[in-house]
MIDOSE-1310 file (N, C-alpha, C; in nm, 2 decimals, decimal comma, always signed):
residues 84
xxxx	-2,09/-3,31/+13,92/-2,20/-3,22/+13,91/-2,28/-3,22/+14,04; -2,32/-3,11/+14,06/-2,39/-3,12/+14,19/-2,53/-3,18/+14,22; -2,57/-3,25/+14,30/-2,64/-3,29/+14,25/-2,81/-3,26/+14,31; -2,76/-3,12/+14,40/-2,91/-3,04/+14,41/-2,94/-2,95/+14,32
xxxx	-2,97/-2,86/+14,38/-3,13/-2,77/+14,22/-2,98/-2,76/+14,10; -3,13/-2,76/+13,97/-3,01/-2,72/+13,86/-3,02/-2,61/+13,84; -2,91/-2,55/+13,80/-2,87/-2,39/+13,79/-2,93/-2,34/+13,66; -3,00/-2,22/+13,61/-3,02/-2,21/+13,49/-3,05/-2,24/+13,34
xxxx	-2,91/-2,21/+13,35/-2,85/-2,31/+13,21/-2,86/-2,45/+13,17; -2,85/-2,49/+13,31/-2,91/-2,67/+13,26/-3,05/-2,67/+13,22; -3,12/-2,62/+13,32/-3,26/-2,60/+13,28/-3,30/-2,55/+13,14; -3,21/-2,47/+13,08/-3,25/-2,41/+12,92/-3,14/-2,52/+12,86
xxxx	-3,04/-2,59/+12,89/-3,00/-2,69/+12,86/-3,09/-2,79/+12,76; -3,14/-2,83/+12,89/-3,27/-2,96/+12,92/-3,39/-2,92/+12,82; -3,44/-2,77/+12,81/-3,53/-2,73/+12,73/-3,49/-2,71/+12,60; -3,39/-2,71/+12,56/-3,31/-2,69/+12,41/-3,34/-2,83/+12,40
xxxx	-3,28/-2,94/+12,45/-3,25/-3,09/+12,40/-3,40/-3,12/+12,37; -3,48/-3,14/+12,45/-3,60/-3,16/+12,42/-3,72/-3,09/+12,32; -3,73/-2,98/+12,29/-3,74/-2,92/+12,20/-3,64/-3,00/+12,07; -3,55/-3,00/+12,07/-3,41/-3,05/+11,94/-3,49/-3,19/+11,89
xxxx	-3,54/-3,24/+12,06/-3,56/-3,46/+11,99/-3,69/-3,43/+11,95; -3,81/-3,31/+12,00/-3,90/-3,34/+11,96/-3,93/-3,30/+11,77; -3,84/-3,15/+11,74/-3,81/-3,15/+11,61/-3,74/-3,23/+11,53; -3,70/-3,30/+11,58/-3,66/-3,36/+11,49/-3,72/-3,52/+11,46
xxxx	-3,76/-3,54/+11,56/-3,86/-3,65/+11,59/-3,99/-3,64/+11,48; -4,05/-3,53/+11,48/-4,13/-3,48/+11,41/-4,11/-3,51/+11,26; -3,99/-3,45/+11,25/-3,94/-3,42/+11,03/-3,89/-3,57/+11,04; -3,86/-3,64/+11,12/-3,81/-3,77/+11,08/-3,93/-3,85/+11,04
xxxx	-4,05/-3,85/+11,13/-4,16/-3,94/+11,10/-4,24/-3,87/+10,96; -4,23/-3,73/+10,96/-4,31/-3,73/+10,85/-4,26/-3,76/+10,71; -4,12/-3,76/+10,70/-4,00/-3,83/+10,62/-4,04/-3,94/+10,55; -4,03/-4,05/+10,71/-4,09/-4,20/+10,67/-4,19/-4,17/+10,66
xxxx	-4,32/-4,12/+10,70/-4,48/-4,17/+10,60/-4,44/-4,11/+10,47; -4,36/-3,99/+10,43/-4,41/-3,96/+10,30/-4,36/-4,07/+10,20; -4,22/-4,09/+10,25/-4,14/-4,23/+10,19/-4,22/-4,35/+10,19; -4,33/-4,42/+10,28/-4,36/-4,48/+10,25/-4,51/-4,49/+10,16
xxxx	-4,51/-4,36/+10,19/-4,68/-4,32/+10,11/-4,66/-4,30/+9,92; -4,54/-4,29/+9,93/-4,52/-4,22/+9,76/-4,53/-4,34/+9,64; -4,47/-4,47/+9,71/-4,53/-4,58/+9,61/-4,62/-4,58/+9,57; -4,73/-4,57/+9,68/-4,89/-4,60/+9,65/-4,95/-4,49/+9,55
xxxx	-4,89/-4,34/+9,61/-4,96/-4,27/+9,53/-4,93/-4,23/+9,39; -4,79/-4,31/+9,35/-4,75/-4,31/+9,22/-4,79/-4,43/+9,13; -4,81/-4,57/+9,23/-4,86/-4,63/+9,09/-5,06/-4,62/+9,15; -5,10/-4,56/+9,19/-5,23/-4,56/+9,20/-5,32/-4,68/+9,27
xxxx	-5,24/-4,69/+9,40/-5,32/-4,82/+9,43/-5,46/-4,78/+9,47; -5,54/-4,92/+9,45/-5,68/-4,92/+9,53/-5,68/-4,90/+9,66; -5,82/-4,89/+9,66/-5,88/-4,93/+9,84/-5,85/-4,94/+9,92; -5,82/-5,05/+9,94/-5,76/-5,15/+10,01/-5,65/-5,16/+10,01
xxxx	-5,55/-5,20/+9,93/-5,46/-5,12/+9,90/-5,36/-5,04/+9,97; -5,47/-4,91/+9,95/-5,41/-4,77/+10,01/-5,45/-4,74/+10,14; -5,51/-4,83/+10,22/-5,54/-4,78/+10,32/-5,47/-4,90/+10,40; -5,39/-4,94/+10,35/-5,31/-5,05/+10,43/-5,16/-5,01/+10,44
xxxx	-5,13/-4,97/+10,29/-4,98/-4,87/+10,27/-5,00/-4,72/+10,35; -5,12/-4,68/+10,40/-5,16/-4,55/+10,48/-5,14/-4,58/+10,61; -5,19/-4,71/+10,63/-5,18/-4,73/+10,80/-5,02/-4,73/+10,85; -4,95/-4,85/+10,75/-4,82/-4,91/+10,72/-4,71/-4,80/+10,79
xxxx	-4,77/-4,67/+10,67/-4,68/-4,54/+10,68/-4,71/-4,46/+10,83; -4,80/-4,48/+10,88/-4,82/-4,43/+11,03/-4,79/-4,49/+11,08; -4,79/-4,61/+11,05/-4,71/-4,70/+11,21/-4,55/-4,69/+11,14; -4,50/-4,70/+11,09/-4,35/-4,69/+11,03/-4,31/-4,54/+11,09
xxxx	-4,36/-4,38/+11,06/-4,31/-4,28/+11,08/-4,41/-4,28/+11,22; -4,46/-4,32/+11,27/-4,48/-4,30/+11,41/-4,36/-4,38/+11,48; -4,33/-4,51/+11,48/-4,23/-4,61/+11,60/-4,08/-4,52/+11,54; -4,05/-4,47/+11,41/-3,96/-4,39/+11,38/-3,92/-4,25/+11,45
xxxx	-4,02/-4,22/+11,47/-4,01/-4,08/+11,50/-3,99/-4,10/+11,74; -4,09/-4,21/+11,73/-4,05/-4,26/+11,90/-3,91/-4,25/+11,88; -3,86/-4,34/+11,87/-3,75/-4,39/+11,86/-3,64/-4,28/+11,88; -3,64/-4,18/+11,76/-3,60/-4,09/+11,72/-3,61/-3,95/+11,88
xxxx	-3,67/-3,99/+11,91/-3,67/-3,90/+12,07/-3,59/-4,01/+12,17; -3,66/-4,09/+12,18/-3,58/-4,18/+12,27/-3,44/-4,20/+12,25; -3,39/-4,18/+12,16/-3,23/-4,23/+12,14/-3,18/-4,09/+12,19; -3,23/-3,95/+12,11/-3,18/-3,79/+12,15/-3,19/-3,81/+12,28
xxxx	-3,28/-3,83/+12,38/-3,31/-3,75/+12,50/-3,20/-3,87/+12,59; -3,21/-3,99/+12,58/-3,09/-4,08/+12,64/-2,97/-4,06/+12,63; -2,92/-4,00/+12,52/-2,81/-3,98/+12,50/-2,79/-3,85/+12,58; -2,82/-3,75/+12,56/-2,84/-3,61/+12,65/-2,79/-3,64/+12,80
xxxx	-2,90/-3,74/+12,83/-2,90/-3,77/+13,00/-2,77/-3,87/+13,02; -2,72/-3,92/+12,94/-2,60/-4,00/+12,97/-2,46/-3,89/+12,97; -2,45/-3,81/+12,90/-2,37/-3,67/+12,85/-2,43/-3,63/+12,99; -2,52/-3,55/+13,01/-2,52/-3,43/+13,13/-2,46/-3,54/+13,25
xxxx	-2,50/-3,70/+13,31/-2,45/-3,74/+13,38/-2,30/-3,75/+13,37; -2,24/-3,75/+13,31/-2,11/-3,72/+13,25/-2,09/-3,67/+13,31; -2,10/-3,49/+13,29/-2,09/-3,40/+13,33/-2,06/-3,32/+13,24; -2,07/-3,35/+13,07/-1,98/-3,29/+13,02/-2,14/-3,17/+12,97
């Protein structure tokens, strides 16, 4: 691959992939909070409680949803260095 300016296509490349990890990044974390939120809201927890299975579920679908970019956009850059 050459390795001065990128032509085009890589550039709409590059903007597809990132766009792709951030959608999907997105429906994956709100996945895990809903998955984690639905216990609480079915057996009716308290207070306390629910504001702990709330936090729980945003830190679960947030480090999920990182993750979930991080692994897409690595892999991309390992492939384009490829060349393939």
């Amino acid at each position: 691959m050459d390795m001065g300016r990128e032509s085009r296509w890589e550039k709409d490349a590059i903007t597809v992939e990132i766009v792709f990890a951030l959608v999907t990044a997105v429906a994956l974390a709100a996945a895990v909070f809903a998955v984690a939120l639905l216990p609480a809201l079915a057996l009716g927890v308290s207070s306390p409680g629910g504001k702990a299975t709330l936090a729980g579920g945003v830190l679960l679908g947030a480090s999920a949803g990182v993750s979930r970019l991080v692994r897409v956009l690595l892999r991309f850059d390992a492939q384009r260095r490829k060349g393939r």
